[in-house]
C-alpha positions as CSV (number, residue, x, y, z in Angstrom):
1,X,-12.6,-0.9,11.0
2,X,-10.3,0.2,8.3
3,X,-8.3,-1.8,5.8
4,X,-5.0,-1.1,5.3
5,X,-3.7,-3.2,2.3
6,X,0.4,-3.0,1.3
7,X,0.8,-5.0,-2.2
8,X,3.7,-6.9,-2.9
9,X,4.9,-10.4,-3.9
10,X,5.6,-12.8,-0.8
11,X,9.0,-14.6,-0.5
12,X,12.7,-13.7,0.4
13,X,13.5,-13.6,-3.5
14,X,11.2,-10.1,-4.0
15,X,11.5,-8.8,-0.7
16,X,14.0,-5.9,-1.5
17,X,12.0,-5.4,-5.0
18,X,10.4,-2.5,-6.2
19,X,7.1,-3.7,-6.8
20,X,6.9,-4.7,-2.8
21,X,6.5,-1.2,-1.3
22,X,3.5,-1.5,-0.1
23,X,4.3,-4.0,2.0
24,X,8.1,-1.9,3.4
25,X,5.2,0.7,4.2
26,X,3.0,-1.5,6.0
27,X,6.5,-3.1,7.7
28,X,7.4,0.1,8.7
29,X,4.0,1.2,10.0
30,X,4.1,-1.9,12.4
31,X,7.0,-1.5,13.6
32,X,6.3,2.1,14.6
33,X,3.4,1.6,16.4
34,X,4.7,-2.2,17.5
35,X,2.7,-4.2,16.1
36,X,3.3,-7.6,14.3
37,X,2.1,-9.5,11.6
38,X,1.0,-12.8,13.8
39,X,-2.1,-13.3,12.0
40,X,-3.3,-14.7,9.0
41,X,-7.1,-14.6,7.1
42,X,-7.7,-14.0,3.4
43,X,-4.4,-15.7,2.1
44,X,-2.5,-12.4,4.2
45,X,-0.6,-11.7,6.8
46,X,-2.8,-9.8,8.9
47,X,-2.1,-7.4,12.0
48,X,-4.8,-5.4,13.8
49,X,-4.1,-2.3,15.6
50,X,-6.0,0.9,17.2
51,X,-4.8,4.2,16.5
52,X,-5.5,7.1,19.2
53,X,-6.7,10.0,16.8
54,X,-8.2,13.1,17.8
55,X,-11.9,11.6,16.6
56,X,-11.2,8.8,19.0
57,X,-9.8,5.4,18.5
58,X,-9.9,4.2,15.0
59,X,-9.7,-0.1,15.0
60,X,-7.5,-1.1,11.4
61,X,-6.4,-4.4,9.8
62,X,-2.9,-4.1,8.0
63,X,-2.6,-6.8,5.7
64,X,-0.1,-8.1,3.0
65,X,-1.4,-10.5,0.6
66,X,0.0,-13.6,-0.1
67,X,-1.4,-14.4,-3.3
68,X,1.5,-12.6,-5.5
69,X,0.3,-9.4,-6.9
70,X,-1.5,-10.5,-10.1
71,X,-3.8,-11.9,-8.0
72,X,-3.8,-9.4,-4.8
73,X,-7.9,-8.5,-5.5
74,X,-8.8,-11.9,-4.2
75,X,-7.2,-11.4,-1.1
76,X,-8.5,-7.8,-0.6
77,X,-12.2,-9.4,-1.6
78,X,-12.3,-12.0,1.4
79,X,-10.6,-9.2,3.9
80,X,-13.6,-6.5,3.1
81,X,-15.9,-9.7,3.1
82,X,-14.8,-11.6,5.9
83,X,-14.5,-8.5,8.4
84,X,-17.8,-6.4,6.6
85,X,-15.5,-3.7,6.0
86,X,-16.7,-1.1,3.7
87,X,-14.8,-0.2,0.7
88,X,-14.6,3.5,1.9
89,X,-12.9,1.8,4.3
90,X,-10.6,0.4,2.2
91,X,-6.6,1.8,1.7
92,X,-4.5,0.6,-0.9
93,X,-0.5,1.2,-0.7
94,X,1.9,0.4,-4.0
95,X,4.7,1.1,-6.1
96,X,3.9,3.0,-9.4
97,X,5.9,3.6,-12.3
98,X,4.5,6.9,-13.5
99,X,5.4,8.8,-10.7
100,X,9.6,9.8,-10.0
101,X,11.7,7.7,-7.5
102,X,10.3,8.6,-3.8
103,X,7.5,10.9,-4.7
104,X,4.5,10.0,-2.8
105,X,0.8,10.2,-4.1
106,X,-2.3,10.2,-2.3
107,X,-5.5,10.0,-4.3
108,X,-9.3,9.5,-3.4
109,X,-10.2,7.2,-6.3
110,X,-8.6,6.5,-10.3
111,X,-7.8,3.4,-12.0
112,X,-5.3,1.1,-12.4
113,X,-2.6,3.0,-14.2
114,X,-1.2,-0.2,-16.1
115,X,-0.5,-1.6,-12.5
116,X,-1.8,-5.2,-12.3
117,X,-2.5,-5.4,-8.5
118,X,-4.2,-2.9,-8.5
119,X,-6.4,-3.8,-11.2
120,X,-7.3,-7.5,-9.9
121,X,-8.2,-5.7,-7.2
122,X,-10.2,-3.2,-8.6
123,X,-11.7,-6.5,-11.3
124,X,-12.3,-8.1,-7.3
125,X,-13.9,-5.5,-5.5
126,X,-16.2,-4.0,-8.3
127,X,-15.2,0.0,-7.8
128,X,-12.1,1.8,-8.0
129,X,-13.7,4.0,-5.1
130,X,-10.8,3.4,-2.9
131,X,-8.1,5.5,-1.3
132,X,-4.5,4.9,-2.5
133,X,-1.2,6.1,-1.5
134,X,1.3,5.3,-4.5
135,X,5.1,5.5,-3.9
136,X,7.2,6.5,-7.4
137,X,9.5,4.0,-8.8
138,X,10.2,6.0,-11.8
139,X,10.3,4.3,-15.0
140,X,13.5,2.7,-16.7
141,X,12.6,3.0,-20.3
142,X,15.6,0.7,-21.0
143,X,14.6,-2.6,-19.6
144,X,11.3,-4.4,-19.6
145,X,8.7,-2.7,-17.1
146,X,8.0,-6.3,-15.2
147,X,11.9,-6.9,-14.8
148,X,12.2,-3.5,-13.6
149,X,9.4,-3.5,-10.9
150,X,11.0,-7.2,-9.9
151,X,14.2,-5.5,-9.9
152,X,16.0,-3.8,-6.1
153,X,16.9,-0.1,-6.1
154,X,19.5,1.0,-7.5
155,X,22.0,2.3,-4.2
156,X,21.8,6.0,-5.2
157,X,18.2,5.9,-5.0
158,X,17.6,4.2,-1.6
159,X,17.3,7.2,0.1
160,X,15.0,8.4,-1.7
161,X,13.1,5.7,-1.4
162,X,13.7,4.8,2.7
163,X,12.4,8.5,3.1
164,X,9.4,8.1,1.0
165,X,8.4,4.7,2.9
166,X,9.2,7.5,5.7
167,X,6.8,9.8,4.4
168,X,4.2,6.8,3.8
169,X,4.3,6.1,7.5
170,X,3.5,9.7,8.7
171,X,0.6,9.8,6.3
172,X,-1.5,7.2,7.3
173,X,-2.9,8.3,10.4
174,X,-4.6,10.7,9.0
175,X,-5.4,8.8,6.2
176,X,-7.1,6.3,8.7
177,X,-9.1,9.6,10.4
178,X,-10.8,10.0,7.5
179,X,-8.2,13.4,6.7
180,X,-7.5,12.5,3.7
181,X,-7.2,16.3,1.8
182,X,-5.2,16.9,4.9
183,X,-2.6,14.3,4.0
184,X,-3.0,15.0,-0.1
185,X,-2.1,18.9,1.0
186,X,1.0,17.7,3.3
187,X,2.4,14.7,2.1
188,X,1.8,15.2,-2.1
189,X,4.3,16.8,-4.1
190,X,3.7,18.4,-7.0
């Protein structure tokens, strides 16, 4: 079974933030393939799926921890634990400041790049031997980085952003077959 982990922060009040689109990919991803996020294990909202690929069916658990993104690892931690998932099976989907407004990253492994989910995860899990997808948020040098990550897009960049979430969706199936220089090739920009 695969992982699929969207970080963001839970509660109305962060919803249309920045720092929650992992969790717009991981919406948007569920409702595609109608799914719906009934379940809960690992302080996350869970939902399981099977995708039809070409190597055969391929079992996944999306999940959006609940735990506010400071302290995201822990959730990720009883998720791999509880379901004996192994970290190779393990996808991780954020926002990330270093990359421009609706660019979309895939990578095979890295650190944390400043972003603190993604290190308590990395602190949780031991290894930063994980597959990410990272969706830019470009970086507002004018205002604090945590008020801007907390912060909504601006209008003008919405688009941007709805088609990189877009983007994010189309990527994952082959991220979740295992083709993941396949989706670096298509879905990175460089």
């Amino acid at each position: 079974m695969k992982l699929v982990v969207g970080l963001g922060n839970p509660g109305s009040e962060y919803e249309a933030t920045k720092h929650n689109l992992g969790f717009w990919v991981l919406d948007a991803f569920a409702n595609k393939h109608q799914l719906s996020f009934s379940g809960k294990r690992g302080e996350a909202q869970t939902s399981r799926g099977v995708l039809d690929a070409p190597s055969g069916n391929i079992k996944f658990l999306l999940a959006k921890p609940q735990t506010y993104m400071n302290l995201s690892g822990r959730s990720v931690q009883t998720l791999l634990h509880y379901y004996k998932i192994s970290l190779s099976d393990l996808l991780l989907i954020y926002d990330d400041l270093d990359l421009d407004i609706g660019r979309l990253r895939i990578k095979k492994q890295g650190g944390a790049g400043g972003h603190r989910g993604v290190s308590s995860v990395i602190s949780s899990v031991g290894s930063n031997q994980f597959v990410r997808l990272k969706i830019g948020i470009g970086e507002n040098p004018r205002r604090d980085a945590a008020d801007y990550v907390l912060s909504p897009f601006r209008k003008e960049n919405k688009d941007k952003v709805l088609s990189a979430v877009d983007d994010a969706v189309k990527a994952l199936p082959f991220l979740l077959d295992d083709k993941i220089v396949e989706a670096m090739n298509r879905f990175n920009e460089s």
